[in-house]
C-alpha positions in Angstrom: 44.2 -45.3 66.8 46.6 -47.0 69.1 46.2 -48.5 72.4 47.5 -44.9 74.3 45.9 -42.6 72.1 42.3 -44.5 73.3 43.3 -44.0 77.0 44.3 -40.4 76.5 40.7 -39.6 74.5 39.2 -41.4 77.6 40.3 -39.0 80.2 40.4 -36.1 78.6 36.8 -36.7 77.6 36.6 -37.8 81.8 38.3 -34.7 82.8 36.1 -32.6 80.6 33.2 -33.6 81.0 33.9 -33.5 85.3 35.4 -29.6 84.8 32.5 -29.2 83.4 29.9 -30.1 85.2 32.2 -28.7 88.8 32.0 -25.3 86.9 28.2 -25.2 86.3 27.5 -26.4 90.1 29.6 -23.4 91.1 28.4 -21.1 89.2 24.4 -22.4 90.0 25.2 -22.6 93.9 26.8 -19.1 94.2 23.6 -17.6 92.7 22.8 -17.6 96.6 25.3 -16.9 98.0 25.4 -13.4 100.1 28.8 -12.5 98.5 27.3 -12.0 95.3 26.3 -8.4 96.5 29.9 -7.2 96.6 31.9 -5.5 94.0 34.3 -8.4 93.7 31.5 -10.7 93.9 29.6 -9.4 91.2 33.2 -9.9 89.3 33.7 -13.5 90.5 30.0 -14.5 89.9 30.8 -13.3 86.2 33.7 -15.0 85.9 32.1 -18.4 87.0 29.6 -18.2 84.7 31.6 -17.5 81.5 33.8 -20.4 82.5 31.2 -22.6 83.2 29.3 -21.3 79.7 33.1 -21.9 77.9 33.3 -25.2 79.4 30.0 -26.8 79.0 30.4 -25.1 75.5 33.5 -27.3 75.0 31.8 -30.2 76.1 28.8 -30.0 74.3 30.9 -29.6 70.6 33.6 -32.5 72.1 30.4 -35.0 71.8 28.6 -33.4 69.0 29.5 -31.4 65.9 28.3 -28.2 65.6 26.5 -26.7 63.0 28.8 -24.9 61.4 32.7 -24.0 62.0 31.6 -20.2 61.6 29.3 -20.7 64.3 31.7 -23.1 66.4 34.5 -20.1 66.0 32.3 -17.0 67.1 30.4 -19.2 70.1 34.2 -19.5 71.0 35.2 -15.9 70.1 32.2 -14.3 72.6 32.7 -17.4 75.6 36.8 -16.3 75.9 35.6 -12.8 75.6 33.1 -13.0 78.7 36.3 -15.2 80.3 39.1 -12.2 79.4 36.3 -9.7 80.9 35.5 -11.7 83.9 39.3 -12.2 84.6 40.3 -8.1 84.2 37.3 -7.2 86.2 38.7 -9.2 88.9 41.9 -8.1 89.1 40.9 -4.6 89.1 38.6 -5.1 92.3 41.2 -6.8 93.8 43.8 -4.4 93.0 41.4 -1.9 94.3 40.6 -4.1 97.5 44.4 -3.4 98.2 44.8 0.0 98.2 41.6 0.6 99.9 43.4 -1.2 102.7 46.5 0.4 102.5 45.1 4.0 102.4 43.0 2.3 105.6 45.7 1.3 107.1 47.4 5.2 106.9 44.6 6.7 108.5 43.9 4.8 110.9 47.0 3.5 112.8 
């Protein structure tokens, strides 16, 4: 392992480990927040947590091994699944947010 490769492992085990942690805080300290009671709360809230269960998933195999690849690959499998639905479910509520306020906006002048 050369002298660069050590410094890259370094920070990406730095940057990691700080994504992390930042994710988990978000997703613990929005449990109560008042937003969470909106459609596109519900969505974000769901969102958080799968990215905060993917990364602290990613964390926790970067420092130890896990018990089997199988395992490894289907832990990985459902925590991208929960991301992919989180994602979609956000864009729909927000696509729906704007033409809610556009057929607002035509009644209403």
């Amino acid at each position: 392992m050369t002298h660069y490769d050590t410094i890259f492992s370094f920070f990406l085990h730095l940057v990691l480990t700080a994504a992390g942690i930042g994710s988990t805080l978000f997703s613990l300290l929005y449990l109560r927040s008042p937003w969470y009671q909106t459609v596109l709360g519900k969505a974000l809230r769901f969102h958080s947590i799968a990215m905060s269960t993917f990364l602290d998933l990613t964390v926790v195999f970067h420092y130890c091994d896990p018990p089997s690849y199988e395992i490894y690959q289907l832990i990985n499998i459902v925590a991208l699944l929960m991301l992919t639905i989180g994602t979609f479910a956000m864009m729909i509520v927000l696509v729906m947010y704007q033409k809610e306020g556009r057929h607002h906006k035509r009644n209403n002048p």
